[in-house]
Structures are given as structure tokens and as C-alpha cells.
C-alpha positions, 0 to 999 in steps of 0.5 A: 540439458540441465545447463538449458533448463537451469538457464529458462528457470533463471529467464522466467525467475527475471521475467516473473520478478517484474510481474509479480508472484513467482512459484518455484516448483518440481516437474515430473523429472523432479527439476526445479522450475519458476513460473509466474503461476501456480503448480501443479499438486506437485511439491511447490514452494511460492517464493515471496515477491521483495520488488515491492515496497514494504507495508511501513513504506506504503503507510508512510506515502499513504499518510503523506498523501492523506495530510497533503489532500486535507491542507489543500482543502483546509488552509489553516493546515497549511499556516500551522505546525501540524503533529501527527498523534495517530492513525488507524487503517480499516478496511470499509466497502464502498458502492461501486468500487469494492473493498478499500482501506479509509484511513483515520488521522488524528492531527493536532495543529498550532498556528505559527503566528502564535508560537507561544500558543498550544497545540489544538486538540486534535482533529480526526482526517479520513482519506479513502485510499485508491485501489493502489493503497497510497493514492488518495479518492478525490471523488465522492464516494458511499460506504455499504453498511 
């Protein structure tokens, strides 16, 4: 009985990797079970999920994401040596969408025509980032105050 329970513990341990949260918690008989949802007021234990990227990974393609979408909008980004100086997430509210991160991007560019010439001072970029945290919104949007 124990091998049967530890065996459906371990298939909802591998099922609930793919979906998410998984919850490690005691039955009434005091064994251990996993379930992708809460527990009971029982003694539970919430087992972090690392199937997904980390926070720094997520800001790296978010910021890549973010220079790519402005060099298509602004060509001279693309014809210059261009030096991230610095970056800020916030979160903001938009109309019709909800809670989203805007990211700020400070970016200081220099022709490669002229490698004698200085870099620029830099230029503020903001991309409203997708629901996901990495996608850039393309679309026009409204901040609520």
C-alpha cells in the first residue's frame, strides 16, 4: 500500500511539474501527498517550482526583446554602436489589459561611420512588456492614472 501511494505521489510530483505550483502535503493518515492545489488546514509545504527561467534570465530577453522592437522603429539604432547604460522595471496599469511591467531603457548610441565620435547622451526607450514579461505590446495602449 505504501509502495502504491508513494508511486501516485511521485506521477502527481511529474504531472504538476509541467503545470506549475506543486503542494506537498499530509493526509488524515499523516502520508506524504503532492497536488498541484492547495491543502488542506493540514500541515502543508508548498514546493517551489524551478522548471521556469529565472528572474535575471527573464529581464535579459525582456530587454533584448525591448532594443529589437525600437531598432525596427528607429533605424539609426541599427547603423550604431549602441551601450546599454541602464534599465528600470515598474509596474503600471493599463486600460483594458490590467497590471503590466513598462520597462525603461536607457541606451547610448554611436555611429559606426564615425569611430572617432563619442557616444550620444543617452535616450530613455520604454517598452510595455506582454502579459508573459518578455514579449514586447506592439499595439497601442493607455495607461490609468
Amino acid at each position: 500500500m505504501k509502495k502504491l501511494i508513494l508511486i501516485a505521489g511521485m506521477l502527481l510530483l511529474l504531472a504538476s511539474h509541467a503545470v506549475g505550483k506543486t503542494y506537498k502535503c499530509k493526509d488524515e493518515e499523516g502520508n506524504t501527498v503532492f497536488s498541484d492545489s492547495a491543502c488542506s488546514a493540514v500541515a502543508r509545504e508548498e514546493v517551489k517550482d524551478r522548471s521556469g527561467p529565472s528572474d535575471a534570465t527573464i529581464e535579459k530577453r525582456a530587454i533584448k526583446g525591448c532594443l529589437s522592437y525600437w531598432k525596427q522603429k528607429k533605424p539609426y539604432l541599427n547603423s550604431s554602436d549602441v551601450r546599454i547604460e541602464g534599465y528600470r522595471f515598474q509596474w503600471v496599469s493599463v486600460k483594458k489589459a490590467g497590471a503590466r511591467r513598462l520597462l525603461h531603457l536607457d541606451v547610448s548610441t554611436k555611429e559606426r561611420t564615425n569611430p572617432d565620435m563619442e557616444m550620444r547622451a543617452p535616450q530613455r526607450l520604454q517598452c510595455l512588456m506582454l502579459g508573459d514579461g518578455v514579449s514586447v505590446n506592439t499595439y497601442e495602449y493607455e495607461l490609468e492614472p
